[in-house]
Biotite code that builds the C-alpha atoms (Angstrom):
import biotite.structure as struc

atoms = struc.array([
    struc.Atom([8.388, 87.100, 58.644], chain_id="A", res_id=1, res_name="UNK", atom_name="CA", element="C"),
    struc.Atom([7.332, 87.538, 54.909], chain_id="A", res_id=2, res_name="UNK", atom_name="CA", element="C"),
    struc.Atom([3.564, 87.048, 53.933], chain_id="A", res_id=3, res_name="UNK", atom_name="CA", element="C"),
    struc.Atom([4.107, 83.670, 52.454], chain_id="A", res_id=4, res_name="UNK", atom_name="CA", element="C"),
    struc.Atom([5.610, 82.303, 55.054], chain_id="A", res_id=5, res_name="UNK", atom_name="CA", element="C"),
    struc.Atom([2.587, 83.768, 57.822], chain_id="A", res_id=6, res_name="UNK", atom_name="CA", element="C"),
    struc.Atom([0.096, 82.052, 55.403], chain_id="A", res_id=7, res_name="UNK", atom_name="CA", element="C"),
    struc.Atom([1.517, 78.831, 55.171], chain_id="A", res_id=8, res_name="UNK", atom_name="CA", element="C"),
    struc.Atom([2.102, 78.724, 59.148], chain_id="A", res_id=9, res_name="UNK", atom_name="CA", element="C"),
    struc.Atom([-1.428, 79.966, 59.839], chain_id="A", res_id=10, res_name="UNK", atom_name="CA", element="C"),
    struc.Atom([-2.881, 77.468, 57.334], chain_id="A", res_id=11, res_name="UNK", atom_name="CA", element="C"),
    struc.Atom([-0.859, 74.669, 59.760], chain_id="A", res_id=12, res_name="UNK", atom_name="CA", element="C"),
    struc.Atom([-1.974, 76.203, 62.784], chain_id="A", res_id=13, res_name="UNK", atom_name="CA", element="C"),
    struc.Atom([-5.979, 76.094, 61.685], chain_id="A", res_id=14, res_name="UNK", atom_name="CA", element="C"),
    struc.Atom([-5.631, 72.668, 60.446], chain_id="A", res_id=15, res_name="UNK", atom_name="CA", element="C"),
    struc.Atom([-3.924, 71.292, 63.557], chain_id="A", res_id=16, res_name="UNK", atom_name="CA", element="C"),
    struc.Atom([-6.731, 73.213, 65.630], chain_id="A", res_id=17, res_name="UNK", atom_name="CA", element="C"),
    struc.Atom([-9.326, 71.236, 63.714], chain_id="A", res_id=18, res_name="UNK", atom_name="CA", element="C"),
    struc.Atom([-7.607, 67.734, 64.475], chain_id="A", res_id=19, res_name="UNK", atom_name="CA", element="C"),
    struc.Atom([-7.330, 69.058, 68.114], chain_id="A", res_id=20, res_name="UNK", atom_name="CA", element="C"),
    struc.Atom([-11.106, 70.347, 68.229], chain_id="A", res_id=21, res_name="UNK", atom_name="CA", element="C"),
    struc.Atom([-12.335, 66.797, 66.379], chain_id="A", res_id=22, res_name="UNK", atom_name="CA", element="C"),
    struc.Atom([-10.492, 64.427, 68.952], chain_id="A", res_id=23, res_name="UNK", atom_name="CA", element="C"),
    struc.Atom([-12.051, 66.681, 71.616], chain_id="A", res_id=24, res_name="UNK", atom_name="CA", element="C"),
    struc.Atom([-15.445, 66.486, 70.092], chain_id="A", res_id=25, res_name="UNK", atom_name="CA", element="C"),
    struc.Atom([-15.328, 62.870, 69.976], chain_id="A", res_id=26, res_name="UNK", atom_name="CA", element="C"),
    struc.Atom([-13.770, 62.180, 73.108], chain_id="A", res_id=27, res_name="UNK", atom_name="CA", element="C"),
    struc.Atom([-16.809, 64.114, 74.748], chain_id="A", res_id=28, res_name="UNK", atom_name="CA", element="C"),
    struc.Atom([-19.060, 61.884, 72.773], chain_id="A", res_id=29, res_name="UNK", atom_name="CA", element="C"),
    struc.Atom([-18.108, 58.693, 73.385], chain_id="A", res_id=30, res_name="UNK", atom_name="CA", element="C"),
    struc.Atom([-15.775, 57.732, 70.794], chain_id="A", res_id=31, res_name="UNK", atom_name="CA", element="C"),
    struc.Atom([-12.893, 56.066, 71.655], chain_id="A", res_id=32, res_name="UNK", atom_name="CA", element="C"),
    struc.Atom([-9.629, 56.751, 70.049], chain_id="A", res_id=33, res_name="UNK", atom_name="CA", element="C"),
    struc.Atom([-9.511, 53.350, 68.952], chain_id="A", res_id=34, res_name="UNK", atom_name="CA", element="C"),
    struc.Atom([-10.620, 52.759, 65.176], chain_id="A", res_id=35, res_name="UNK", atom_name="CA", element="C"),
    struc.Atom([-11.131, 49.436, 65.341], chain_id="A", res_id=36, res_name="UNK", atom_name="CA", element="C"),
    struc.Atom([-14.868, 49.598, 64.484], chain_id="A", res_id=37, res_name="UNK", atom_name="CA", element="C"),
    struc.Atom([-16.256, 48.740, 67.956], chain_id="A", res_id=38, res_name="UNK", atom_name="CA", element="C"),
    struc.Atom([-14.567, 45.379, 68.113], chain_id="A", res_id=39, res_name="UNK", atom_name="CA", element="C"),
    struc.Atom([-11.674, 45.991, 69.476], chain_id="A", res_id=40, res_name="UNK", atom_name="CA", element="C"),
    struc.Atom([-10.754, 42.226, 70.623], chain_id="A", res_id=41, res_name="UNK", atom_name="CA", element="C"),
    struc.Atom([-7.262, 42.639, 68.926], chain_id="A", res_id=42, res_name="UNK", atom_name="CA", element="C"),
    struc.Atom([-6.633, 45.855, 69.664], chain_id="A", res_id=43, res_name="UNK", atom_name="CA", element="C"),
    struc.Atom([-3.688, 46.752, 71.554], chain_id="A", res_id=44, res_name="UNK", atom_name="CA", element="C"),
    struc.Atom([-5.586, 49.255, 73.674], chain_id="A", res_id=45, res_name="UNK", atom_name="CA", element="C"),
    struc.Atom([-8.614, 47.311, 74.373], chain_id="A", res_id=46, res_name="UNK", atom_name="CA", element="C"),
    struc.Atom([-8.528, 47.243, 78.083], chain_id="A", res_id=47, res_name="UNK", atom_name="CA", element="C"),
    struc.Atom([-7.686, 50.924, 78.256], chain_id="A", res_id=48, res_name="UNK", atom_name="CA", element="C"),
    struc.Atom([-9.555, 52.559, 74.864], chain_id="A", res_id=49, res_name="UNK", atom_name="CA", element="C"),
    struc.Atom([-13.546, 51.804, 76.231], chain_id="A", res_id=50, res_name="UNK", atom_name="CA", element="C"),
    struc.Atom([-13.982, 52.373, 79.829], chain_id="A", res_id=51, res_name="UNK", atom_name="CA", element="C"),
    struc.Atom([-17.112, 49.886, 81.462], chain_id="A", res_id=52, res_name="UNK", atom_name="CA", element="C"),
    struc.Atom([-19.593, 51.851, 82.613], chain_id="A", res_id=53, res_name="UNK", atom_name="CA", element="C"),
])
């Protein structure tokens, strides 16, 4: 593997570790994957995105 090549992959592989480490992040606090602002009424997860507590 040349050295552009190892950049470019590495560059993908941080920036897909990010996403990865954010979802994680704000699974653990409390956000839902939902982005419907909190009302999620006609979302098509809405029974399964916010857990009663």
């Amino acid at each position: 593997m040349n050295w552009p090549t190892f950049i470019i992959a590495a560059i993908i592989a941080v920036i897909f570790l990010a996403i990865i480490i954010t979802g994680i992040r704000g699974k653990k606090n409390g956000k839902g994957s939902c982005s419907c602002g909190g009302s999620c009424g006609g979302c098509a997860l809405s029974g399964s995105c916010h857990k009663a507590n």
